[in-house]
PyMOL Python script that loads the backbone (N, CA, C, O; Angstrom):
from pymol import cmd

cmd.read_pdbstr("""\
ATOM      1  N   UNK A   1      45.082  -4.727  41.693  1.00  0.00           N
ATOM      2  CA  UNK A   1      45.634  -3.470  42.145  1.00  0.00           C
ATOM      3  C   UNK A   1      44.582  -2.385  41.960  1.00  0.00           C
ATOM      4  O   UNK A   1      43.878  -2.312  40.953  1.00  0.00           O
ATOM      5  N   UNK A   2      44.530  -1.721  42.777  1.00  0.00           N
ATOM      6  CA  UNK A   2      43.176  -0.424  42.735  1.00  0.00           C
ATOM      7  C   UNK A   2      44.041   0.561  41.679  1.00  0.00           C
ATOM      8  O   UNK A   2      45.230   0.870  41.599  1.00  0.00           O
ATOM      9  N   UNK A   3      42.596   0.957  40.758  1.00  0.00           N
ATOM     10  CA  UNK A   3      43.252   2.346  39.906  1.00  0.00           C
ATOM     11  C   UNK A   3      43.243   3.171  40.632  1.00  0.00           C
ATOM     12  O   UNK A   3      42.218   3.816  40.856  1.00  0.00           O
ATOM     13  N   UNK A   4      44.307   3.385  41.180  1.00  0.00           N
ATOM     14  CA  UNK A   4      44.848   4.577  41.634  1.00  0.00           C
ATOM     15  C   UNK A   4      46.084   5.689  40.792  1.00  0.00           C
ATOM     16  O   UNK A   4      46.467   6.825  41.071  1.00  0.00           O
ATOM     17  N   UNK A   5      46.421   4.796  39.749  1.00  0.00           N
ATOM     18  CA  UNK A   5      47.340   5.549  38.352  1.00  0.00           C
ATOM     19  C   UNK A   5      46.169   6.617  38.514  1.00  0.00           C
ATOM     20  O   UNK A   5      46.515   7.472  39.329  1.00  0.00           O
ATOM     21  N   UNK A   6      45.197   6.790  38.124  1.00  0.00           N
ATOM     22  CA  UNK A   6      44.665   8.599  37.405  1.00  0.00           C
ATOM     23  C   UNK A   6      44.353   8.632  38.923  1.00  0.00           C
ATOM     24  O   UNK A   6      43.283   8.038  39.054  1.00  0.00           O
ATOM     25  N   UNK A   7      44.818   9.074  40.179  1.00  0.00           N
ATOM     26  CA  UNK A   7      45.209   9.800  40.983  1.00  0.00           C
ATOM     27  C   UNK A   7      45.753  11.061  40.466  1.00  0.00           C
ATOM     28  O   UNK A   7      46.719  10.980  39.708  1.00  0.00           O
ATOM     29  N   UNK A   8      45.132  12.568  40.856  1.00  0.00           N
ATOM     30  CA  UNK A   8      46.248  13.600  39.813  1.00  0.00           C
ATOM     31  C   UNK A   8      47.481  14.145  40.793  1.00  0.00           C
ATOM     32  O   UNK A   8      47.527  14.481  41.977  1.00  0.00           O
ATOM     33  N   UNK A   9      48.480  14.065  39.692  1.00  0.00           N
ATOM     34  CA  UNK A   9      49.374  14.085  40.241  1.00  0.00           C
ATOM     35  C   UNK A   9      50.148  15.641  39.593  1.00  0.00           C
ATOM     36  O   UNK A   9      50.507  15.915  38.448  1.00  0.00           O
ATOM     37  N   UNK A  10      50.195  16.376  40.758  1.00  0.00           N
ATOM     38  CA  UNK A  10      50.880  17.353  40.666  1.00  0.00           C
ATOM     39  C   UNK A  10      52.548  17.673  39.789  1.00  0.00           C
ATOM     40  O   UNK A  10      53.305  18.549  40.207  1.00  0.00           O
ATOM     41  N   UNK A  11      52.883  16.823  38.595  1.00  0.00           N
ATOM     42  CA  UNK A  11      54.130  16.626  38.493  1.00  0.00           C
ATOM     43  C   UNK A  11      54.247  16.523  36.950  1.00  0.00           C
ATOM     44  O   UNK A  11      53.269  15.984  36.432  1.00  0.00           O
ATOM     45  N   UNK A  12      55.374  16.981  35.973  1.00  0.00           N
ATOM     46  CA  UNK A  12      55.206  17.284  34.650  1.00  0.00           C
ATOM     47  C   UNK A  12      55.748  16.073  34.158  1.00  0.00           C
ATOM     48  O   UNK A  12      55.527  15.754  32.990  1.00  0.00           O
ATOM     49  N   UNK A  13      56.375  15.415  34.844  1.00  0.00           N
ATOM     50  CA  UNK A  13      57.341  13.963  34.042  1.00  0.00           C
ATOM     51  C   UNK A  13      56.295  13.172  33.817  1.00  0.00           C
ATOM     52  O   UNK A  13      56.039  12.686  32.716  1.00  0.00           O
ATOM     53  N   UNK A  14      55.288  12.910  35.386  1.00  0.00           N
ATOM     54  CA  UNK A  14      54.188  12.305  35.128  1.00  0.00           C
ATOM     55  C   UNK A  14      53.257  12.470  34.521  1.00  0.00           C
ATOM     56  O   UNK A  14      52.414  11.584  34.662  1.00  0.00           O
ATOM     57  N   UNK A  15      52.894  13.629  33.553  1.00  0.00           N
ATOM     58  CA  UNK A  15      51.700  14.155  32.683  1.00  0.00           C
ATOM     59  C   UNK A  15      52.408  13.505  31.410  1.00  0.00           C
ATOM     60  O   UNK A  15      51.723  12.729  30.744  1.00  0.00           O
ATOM     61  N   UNK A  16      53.955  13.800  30.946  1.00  0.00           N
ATOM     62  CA  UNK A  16      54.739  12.841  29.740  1.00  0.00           C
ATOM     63  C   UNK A  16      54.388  11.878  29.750  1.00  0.00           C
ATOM     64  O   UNK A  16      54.177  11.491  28.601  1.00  0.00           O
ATOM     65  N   UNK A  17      54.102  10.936  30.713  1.00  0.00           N
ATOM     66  CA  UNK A  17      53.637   9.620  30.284  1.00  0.00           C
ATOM     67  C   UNK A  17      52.487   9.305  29.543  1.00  0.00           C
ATOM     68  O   UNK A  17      51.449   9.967  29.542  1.00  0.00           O
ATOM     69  N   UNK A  18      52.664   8.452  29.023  1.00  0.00           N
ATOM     70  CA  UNK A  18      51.087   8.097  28.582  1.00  0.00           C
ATOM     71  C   UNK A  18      50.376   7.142  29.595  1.00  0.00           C
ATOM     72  O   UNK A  18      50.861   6.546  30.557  1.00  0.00           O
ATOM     73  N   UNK A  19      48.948   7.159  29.065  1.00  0.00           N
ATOM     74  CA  UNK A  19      48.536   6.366  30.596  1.00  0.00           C
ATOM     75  C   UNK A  19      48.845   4.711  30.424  1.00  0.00           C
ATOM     76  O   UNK A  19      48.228   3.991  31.208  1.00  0.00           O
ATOM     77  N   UNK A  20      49.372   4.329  29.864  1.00  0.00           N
ATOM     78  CA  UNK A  20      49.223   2.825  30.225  1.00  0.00           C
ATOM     79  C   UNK A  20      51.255   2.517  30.892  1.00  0.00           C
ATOM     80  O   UNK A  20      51.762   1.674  31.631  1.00  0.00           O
ATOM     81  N   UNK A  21      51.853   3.804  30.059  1.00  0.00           N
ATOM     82  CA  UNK A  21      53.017   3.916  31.488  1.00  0.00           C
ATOM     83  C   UNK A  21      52.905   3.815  32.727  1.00  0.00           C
ATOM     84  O   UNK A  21      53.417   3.085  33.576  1.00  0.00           O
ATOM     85  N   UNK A  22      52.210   4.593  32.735  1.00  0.00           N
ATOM     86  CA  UNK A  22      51.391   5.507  34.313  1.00  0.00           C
ATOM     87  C   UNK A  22      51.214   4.481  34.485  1.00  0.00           C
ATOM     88  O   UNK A  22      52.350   4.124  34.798  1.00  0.00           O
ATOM     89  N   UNK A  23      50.506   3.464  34.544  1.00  0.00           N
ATOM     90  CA  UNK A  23      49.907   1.966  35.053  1.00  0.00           C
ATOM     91  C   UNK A  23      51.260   1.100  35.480  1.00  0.00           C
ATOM     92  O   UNK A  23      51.420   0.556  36.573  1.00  0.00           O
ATOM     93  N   UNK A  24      52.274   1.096  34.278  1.00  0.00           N
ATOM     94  CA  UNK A  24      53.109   0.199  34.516  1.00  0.00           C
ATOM     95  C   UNK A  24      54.309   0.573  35.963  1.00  0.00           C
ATOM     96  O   UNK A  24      54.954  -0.205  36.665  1.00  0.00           O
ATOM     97  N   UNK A  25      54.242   1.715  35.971  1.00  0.00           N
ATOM     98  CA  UNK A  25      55.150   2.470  36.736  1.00  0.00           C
ATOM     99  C   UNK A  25      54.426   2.507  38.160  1.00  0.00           C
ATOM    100  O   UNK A  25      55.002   2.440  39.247  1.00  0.00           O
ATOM    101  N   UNK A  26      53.217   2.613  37.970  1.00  0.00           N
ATOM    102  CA  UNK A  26      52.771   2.159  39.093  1.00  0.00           C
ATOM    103  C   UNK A  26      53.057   0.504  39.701  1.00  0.00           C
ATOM    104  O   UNK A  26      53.490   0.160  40.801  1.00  0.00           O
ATOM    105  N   UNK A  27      52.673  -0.250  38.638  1.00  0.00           N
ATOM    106  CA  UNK A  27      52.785  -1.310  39.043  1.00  0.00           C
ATOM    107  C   UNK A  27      54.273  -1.973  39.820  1.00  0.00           C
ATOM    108  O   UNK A  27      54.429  -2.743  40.767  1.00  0.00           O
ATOM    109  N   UNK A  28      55.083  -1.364  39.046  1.00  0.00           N
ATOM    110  CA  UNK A  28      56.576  -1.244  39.287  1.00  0.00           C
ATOM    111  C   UNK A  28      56.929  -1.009  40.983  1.00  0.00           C
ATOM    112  O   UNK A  28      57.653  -1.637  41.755  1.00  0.00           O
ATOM    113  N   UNK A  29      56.114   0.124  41.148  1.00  0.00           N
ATOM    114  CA  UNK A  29      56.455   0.617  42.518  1.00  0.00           C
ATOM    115  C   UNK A  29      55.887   0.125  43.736  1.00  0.00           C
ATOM    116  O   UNK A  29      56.307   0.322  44.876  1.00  0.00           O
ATOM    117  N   UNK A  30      54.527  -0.774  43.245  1.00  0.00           N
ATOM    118  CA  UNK A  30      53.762  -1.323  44.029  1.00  0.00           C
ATOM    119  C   UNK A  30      54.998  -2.628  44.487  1.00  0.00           C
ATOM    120  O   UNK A  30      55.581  -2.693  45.568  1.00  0.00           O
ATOM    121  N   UNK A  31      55.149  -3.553  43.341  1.00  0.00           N
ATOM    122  CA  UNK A  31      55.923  -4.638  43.844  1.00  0.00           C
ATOM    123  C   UNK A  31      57.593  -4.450  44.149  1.00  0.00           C
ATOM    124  O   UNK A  31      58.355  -5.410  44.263  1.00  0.00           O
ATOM    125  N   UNK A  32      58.033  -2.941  44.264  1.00  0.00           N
ATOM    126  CA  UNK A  32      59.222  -2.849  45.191  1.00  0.00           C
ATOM    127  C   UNK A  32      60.215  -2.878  44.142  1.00  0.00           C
ATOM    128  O   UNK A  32      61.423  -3.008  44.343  1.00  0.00           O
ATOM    129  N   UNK A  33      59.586  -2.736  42.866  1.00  0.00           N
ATOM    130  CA  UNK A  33      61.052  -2.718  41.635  1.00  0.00           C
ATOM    131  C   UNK A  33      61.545  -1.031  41.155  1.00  0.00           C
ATOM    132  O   UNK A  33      61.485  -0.503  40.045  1.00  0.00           O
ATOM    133  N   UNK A  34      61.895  -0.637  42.092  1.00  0.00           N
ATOM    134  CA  UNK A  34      61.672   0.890  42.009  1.00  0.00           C
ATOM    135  C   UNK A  34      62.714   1.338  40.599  1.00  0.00           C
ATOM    136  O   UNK A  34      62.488   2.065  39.632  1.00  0.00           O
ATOM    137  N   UNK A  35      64.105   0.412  41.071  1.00  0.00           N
ATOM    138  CA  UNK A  35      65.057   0.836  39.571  1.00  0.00           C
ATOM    139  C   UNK A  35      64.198   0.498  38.201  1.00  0.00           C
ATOM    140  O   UNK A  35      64.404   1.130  37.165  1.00  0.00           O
ATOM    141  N   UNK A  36      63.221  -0.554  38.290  1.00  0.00           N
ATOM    142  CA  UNK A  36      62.526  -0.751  36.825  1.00  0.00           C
ATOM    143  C   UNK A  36      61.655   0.235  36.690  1.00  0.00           C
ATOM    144  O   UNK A  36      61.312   0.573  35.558  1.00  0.00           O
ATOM    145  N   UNK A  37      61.103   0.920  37.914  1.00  0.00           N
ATOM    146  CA  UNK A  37      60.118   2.053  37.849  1.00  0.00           C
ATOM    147  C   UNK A  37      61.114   3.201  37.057  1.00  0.00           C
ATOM    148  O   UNK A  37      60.803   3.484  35.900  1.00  0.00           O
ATOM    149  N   UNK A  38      61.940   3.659  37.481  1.00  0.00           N
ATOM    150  CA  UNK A  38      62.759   4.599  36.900  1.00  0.00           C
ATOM    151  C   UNK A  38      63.395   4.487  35.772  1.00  0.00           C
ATOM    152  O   UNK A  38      63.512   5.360  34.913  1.00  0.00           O
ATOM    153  N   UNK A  39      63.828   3.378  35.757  1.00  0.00           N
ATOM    154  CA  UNK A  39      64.460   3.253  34.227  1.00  0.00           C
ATOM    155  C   UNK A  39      63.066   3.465  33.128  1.00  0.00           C
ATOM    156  O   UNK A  39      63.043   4.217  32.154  1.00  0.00           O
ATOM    157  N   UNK A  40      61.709   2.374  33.716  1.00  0.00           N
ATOM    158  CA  UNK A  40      60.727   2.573  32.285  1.00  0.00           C
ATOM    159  C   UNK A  40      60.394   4.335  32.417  1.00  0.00           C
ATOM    160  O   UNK A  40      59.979   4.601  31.289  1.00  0.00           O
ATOM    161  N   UNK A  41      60.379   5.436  33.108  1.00  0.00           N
ATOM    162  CA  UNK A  41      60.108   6.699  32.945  1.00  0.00           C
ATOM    163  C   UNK A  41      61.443   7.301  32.137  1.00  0.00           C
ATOM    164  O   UNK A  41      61.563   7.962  31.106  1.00  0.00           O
ATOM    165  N   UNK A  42      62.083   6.927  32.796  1.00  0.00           N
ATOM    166  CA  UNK A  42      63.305   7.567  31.599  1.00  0.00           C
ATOM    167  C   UNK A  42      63.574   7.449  29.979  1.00  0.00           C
ATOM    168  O   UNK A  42      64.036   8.241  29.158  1.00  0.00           O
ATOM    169  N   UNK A  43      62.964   5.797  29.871  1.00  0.00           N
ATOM    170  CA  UNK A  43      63.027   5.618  28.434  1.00  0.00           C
ATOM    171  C   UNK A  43      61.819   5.950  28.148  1.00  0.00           C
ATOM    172  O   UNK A  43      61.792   6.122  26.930  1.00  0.00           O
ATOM    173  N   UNK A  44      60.572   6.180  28.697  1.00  0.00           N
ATOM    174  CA  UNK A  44      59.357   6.366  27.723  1.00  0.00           C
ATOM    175  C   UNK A  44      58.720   7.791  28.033  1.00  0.00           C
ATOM    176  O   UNK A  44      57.533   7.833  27.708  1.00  0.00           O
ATOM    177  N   UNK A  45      59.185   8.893  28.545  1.00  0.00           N
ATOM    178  CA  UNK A  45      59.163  10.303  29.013  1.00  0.00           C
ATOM    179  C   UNK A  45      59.239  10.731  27.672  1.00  0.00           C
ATOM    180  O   UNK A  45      58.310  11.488  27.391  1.00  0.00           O
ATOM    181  N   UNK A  46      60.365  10.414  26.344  1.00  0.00           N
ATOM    182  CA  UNK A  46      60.526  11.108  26.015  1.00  0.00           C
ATOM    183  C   UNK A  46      62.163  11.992  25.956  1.00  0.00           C
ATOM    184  O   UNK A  46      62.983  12.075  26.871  1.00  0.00           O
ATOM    185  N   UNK A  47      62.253  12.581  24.536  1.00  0.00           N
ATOM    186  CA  UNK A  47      63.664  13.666  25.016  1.00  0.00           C
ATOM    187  C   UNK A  47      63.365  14.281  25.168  1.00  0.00           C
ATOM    188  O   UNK A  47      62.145  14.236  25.011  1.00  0.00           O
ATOM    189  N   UNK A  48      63.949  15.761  25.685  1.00  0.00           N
ATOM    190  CA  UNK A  48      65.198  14.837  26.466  1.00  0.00           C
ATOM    191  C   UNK A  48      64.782  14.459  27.636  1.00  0.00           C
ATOM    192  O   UNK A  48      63.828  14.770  28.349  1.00  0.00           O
ATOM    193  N   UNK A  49      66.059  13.401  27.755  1.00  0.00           N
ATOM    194  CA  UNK A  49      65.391  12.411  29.527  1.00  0.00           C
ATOM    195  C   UNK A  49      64.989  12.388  30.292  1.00  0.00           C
ATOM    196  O   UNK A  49      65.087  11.169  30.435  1.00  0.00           O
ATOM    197  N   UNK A  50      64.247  12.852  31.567  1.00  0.00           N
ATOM    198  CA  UNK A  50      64.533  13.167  32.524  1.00  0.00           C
ATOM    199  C   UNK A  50      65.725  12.800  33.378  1.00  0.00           C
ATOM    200  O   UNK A  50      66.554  11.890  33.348  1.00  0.00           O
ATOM    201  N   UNK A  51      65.455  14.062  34.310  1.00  0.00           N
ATOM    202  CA  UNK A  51      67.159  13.977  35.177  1.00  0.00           C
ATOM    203  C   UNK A  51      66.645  12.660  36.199  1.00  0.00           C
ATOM    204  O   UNK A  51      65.467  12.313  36.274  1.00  0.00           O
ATOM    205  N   UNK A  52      67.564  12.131  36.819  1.00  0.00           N
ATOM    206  CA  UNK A  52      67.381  10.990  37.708  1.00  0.00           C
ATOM    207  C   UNK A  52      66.767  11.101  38.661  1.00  0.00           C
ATOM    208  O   UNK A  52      66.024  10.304  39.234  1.00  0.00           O
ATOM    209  N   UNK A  53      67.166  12.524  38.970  1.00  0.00           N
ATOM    210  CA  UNK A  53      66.286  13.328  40.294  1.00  0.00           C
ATOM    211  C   UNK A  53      64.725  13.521  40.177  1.00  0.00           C
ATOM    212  O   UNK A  53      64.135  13.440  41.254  1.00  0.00           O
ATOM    213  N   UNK A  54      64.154  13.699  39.353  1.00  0.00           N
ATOM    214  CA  UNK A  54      62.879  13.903  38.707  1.00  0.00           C
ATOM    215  C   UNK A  54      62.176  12.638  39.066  1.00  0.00           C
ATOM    216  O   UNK A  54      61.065  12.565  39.592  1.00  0.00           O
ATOM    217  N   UNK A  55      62.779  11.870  38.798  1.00  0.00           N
ATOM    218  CA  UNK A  55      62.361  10.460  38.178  1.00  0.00           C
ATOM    219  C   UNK A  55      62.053   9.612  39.978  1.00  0.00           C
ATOM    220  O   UNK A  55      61.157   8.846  40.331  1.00  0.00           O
ATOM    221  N   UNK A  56      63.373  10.257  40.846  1.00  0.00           N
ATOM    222  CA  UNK A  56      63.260   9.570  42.307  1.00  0.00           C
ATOM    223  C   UNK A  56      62.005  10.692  42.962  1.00  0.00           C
ATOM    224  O   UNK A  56      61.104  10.350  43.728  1.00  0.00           O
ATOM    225  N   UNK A  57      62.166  11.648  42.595  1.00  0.00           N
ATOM    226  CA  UNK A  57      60.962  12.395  42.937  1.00  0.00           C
ATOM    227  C   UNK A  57      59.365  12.188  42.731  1.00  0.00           C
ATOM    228  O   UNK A  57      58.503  12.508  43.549  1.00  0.00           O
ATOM    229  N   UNK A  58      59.148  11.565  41.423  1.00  0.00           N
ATOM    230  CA  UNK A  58      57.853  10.941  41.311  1.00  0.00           C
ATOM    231  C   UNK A  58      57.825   9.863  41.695  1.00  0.00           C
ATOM    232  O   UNK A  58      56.743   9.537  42.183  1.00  0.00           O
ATOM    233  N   UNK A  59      59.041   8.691  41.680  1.00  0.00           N
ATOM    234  CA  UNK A  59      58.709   7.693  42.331  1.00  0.00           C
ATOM    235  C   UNK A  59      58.213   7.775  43.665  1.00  0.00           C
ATOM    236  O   UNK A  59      57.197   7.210  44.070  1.00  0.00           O
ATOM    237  N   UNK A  60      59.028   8.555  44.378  1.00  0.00           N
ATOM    238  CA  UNK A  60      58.447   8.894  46.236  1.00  0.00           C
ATOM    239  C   UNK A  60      56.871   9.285  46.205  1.00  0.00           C
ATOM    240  O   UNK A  60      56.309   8.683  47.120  1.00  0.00           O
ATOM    241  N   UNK A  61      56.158   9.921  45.619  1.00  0.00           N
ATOM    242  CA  UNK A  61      54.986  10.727  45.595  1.00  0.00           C
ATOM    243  C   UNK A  61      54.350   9.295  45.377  1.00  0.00           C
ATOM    244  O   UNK A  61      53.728   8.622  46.199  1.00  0.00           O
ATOM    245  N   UNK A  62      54.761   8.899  43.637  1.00  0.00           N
ATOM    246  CA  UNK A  62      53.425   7.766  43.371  1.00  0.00           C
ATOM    247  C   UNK A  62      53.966   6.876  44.762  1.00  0.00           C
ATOM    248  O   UNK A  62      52.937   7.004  45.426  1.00  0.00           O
ATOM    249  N   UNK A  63      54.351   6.535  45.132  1.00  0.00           N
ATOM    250  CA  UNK A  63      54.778   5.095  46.471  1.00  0.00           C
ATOM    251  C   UNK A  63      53.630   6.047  47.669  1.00  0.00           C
ATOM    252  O   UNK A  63      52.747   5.448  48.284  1.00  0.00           O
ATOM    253  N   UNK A  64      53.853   7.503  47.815  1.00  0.00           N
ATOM    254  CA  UNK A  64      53.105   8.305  49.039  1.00  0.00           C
ATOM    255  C   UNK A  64      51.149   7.450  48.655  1.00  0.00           C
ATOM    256  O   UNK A  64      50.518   6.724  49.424  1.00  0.00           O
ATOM    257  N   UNK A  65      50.704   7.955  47.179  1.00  0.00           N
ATOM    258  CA  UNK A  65      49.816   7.799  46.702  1.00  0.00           C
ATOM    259  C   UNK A  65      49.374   6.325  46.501  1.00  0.00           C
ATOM    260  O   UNK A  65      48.184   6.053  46.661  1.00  0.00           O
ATOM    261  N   UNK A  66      50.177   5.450  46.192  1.00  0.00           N
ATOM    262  CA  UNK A  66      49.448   4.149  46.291  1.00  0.00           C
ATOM    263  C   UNK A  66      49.610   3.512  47.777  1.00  0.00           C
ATOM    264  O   UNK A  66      49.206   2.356  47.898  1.00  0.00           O
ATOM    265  N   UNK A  67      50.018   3.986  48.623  1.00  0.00           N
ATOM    266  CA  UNK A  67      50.020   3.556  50.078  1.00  0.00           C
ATOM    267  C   UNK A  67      48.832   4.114  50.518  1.00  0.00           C
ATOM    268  O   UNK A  67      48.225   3.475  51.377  1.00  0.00           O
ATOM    269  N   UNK A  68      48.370   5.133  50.138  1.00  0.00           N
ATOM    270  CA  UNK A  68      46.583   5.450  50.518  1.00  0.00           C
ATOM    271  C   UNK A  68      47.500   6.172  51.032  1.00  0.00           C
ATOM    272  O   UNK A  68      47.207   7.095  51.792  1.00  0.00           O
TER     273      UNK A  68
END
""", "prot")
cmd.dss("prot")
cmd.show_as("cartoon", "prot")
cmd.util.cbc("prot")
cmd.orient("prot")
């Protein structure tokens, strides 16, 4: 998979992560597991949670960003 995780990403949920999230969440979204993408940002963001909305919001961007 191309590093494309440190792509910068305009977005604060995604700066909460740490980078080897960032990797996994990528990876997540690459192979189409988008609910595992969201659930691992929700539990490893941090409290409090992010809202669900947040969470479908970075997923769309990183999916924009690893599609080139």
């Amino acid at each position: 998979m191309p590093e494309r995780f440190n792509v910068k990403v305009n977005n604060a949920l995604w700066e909460c992560l740490p980078v080897e999230d960032r990797r996994q969440v990528d990876e997540l979204v690459v192979a189409g597991r988008h609910i595992q993408a969201i659930a691992l940002m929700r539990e490893r963001a941090g409290l409090p949670r992010p809202d669900l909305r947040d969470c479908v919001d970075l997923l769309e961007l990183r999916a924009q960003v690893l599609r080139g």
